[in-house]
C-alpha positions in Angstrom: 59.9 29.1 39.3 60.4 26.1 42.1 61.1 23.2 39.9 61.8 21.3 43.6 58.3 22.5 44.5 56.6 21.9 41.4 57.8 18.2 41.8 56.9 18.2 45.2 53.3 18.5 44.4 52.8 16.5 41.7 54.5 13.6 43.8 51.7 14.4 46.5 48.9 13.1 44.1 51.0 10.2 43.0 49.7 6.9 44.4 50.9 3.4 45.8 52.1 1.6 43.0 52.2 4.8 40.1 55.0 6.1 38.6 54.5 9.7 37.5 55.7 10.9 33.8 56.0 15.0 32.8 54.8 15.9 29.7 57.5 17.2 27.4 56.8 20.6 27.7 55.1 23.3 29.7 51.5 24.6 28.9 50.6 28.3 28.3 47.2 29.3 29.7 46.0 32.7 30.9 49.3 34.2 30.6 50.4 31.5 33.1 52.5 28.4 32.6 51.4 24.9 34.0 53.2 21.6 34.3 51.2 18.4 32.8 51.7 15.1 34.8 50.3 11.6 33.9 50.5 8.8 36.2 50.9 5.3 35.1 50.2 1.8 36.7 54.3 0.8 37.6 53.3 -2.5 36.3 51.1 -2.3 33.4 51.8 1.2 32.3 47.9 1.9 32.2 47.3 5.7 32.5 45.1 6.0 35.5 45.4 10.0 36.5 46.0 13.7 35.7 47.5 16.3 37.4 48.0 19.9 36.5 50.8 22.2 38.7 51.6 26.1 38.1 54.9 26.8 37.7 54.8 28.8 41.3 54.2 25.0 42.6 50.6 25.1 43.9 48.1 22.9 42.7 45.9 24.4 40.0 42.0 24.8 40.5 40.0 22.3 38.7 38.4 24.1 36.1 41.7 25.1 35.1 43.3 21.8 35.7 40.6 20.3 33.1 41.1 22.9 30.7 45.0 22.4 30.9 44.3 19.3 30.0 42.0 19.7 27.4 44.3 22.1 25.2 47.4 19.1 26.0 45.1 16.0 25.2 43.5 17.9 21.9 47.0 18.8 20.8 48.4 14.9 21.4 45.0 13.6 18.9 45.8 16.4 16.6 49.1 15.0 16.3 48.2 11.5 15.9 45.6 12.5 13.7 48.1 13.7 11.2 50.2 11.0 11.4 47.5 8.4 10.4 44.2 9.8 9.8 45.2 12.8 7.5 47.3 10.8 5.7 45.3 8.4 4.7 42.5 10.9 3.6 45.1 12.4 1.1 46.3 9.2 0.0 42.9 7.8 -0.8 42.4 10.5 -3.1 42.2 8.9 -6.5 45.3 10.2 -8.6 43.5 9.8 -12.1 40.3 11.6 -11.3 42.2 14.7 -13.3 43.3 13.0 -16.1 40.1 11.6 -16.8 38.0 14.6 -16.6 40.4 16.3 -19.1 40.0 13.1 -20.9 36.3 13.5 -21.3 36.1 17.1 -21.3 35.5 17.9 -24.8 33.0 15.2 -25.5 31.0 15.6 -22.5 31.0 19.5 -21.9 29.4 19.4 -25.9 26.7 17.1 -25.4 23.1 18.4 -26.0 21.8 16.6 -23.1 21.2 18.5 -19.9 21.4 15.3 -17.9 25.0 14.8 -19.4 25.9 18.1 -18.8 25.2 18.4 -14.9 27.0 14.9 -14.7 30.0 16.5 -16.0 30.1 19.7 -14.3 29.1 17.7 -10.9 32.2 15.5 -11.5 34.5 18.5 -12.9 33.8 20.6 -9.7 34.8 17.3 -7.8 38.0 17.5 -9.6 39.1 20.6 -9.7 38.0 20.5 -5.7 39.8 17.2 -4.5 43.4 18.3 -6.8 43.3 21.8 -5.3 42.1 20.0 -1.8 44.7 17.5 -1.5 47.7 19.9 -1.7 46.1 22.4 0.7 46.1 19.0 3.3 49.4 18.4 2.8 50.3 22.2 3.8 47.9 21.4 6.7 50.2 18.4 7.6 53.2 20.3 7.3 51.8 23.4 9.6 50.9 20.9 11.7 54.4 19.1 11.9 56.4 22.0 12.1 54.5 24.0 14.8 54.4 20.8 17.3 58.2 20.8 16.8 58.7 24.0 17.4 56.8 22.9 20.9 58.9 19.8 21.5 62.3 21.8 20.6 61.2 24.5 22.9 59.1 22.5 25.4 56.4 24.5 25.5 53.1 25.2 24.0 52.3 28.6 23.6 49.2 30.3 22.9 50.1 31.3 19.6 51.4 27.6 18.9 48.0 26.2 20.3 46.1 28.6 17.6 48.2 27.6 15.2 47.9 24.0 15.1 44.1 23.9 16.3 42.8 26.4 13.6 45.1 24.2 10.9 43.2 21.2 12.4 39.8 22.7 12.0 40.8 23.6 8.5 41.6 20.1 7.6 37.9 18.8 9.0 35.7 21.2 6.5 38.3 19.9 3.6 37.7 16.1 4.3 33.9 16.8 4.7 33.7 18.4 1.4 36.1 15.8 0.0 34.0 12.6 1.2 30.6 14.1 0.3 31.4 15.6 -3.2 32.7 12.3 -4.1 29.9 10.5 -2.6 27.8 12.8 -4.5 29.3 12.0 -7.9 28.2 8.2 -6.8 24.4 8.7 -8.8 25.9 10.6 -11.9 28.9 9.1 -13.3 26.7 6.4 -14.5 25.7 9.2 -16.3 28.5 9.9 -18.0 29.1 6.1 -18.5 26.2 5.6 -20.5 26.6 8.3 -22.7 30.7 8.0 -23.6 29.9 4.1 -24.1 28.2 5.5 -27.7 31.2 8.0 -28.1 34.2 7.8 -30.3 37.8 9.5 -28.6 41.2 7.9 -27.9 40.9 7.2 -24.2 37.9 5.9 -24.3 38.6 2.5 -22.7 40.4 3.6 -20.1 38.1 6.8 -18.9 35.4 4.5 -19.0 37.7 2.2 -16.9 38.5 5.0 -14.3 34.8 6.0 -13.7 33.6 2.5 -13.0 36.4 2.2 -10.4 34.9 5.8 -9.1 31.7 3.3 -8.4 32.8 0.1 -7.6 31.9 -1.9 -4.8 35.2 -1.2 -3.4 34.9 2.5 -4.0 31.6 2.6 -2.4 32.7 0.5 0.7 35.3 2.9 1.3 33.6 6.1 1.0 30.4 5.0 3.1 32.9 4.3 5.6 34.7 7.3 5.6 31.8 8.9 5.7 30.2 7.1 8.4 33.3 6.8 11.0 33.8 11.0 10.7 32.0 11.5 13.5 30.3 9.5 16.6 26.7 8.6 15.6 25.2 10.3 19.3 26.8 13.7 17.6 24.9 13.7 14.3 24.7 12.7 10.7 27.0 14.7 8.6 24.7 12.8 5.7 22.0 15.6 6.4 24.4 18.6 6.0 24.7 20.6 2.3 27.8 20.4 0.6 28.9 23.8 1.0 30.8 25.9 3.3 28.0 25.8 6.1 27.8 22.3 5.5 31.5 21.6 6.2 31.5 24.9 8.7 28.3 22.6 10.3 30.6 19.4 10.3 33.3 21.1 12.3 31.2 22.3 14.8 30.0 18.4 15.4 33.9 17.5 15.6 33.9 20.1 18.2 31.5 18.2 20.2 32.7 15.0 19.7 36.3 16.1 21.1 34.6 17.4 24.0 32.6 14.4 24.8 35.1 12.1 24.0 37.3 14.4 26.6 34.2 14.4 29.7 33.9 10.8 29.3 37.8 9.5 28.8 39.9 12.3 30.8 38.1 14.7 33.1 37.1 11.7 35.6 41.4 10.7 35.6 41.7 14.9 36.7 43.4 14.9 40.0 42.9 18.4 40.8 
């Protein structure tokens, strides 16, 4: 490995003007390692190109260049993804969806009235789905974390790290597609349920009736038709029309597959320099 030479060429794609910035670590593809370089406008530190370098120092081909690139630029939104998007997803998780459906349990699982009934079991599967769901994203966040630092501390992503953190990724789009739509679901039947315990007698009456209008507020609504609404770019599809199963969410991934790569043909392949 010619580190001289390796700088050598990435300099001879630098322009008038640019100042060029390594990434932090070496790339791993086809059993080869690649250097990543950005180049930045010296004054307003705009990003403006791409280059990708073997670690023998030539110039890699272009279709290898852009898929260099790919795994580097998918890996940097996966990380920011976690820090903000992920995050917020398990934090807008209602906390007291639990205690309320135990709340309610025995006096809506007996009621005579099939109506009542489905309303229950939809909004006890959505329970039992979103509890179980939001510890599973915060392992998801923590695969995430530690594999990228196990990158940074050893600057460079491997295969195996790559794999790692993308099928973790992947994992965490079915769950929020399952999480948004099941709650959206529950949107028409907890009314349901509303009506009914209004004309029952238990202790936490007041306050389970409280919790499940919050579960359909205005507020409540606004944020779930948004969430549902900004997971993927309208062009790709309508994750509206998808069942709320596993090929539903399986279905959903694939579109985020296709977003990434269109948001990737339009905002980085033209910046290549190879």
């Amino acid at each position: 490995m010619s580190t001289a030479l390796v700088e050598k060429t990435a300099n001879s794609k630098k322009g008038m003007f640019e100042k060029k910035e390594q990434y932090p670590y070496i790339i791993e593809f086809n059993e080869r390692d690649y250097y990543y370089y950005l180049y930045k406008n010296a004054i307003t530190q705009k990003g403006v190109g791409a280059f990708v370098v073997e670690e023998n120092g030539e110039a890699a081909d272009r279709q290898t260049g852009i898929s260099v690139c790919f795994r580097t630029e998918l890996v940097n939104y996966i990380i920011k993804f976690i820090k903000t998007g992920l995050t917020e997803n398990i934090k807008r998780s209602p906390e007291f969806i639990a205690k309320t459906t135990e709340a309610i349990r025995p006096i809506a699982s007996g009621s005579s009235d099939l109506n009542v009934q489905e309303a229950f079991r939809n909004f006890n599967n959505m329970s039992e789905y979103l509890n179980d769901n939001k510890d599973r994203l915060w392992e998801i966040h923590y695969t995430i974390k530690t594999a990228y630092d196990e990158v940074l501390q050893n600057r460079r992503l491997t295969n195996e790290l790559y794999e790692k953190i993308l099928e973790a990724y992947n994992e965490s789009h079915r769950r929020i597609f399952m999480d948004g739509m099941l709650q959206n679901m529950n949107l028409s039947t907890i009314p349901v349920l509303i009506d009914f315990l209004k004309n029952e007698s238990f202790a936490d009456k007041p306050w389970a009736i409280k919790n499940l209008k919050l579960l359909i507020g205005m507020e409540r609504k606004r944020i779930l038709k948004d969430s549902i609404k900004n997971m993927v770019e309208p062009a790709i599809g309508d994750p509206h029309t998808l069942p709320i199963n596993e090929e539903g969410a399986e279905a959903f991934k694939q579109m985020k597959d296709k977003e990434t790569e269109m948001l990737f043909q339009k905002n980085s392949v033209p910046t290549i320099r190879n």
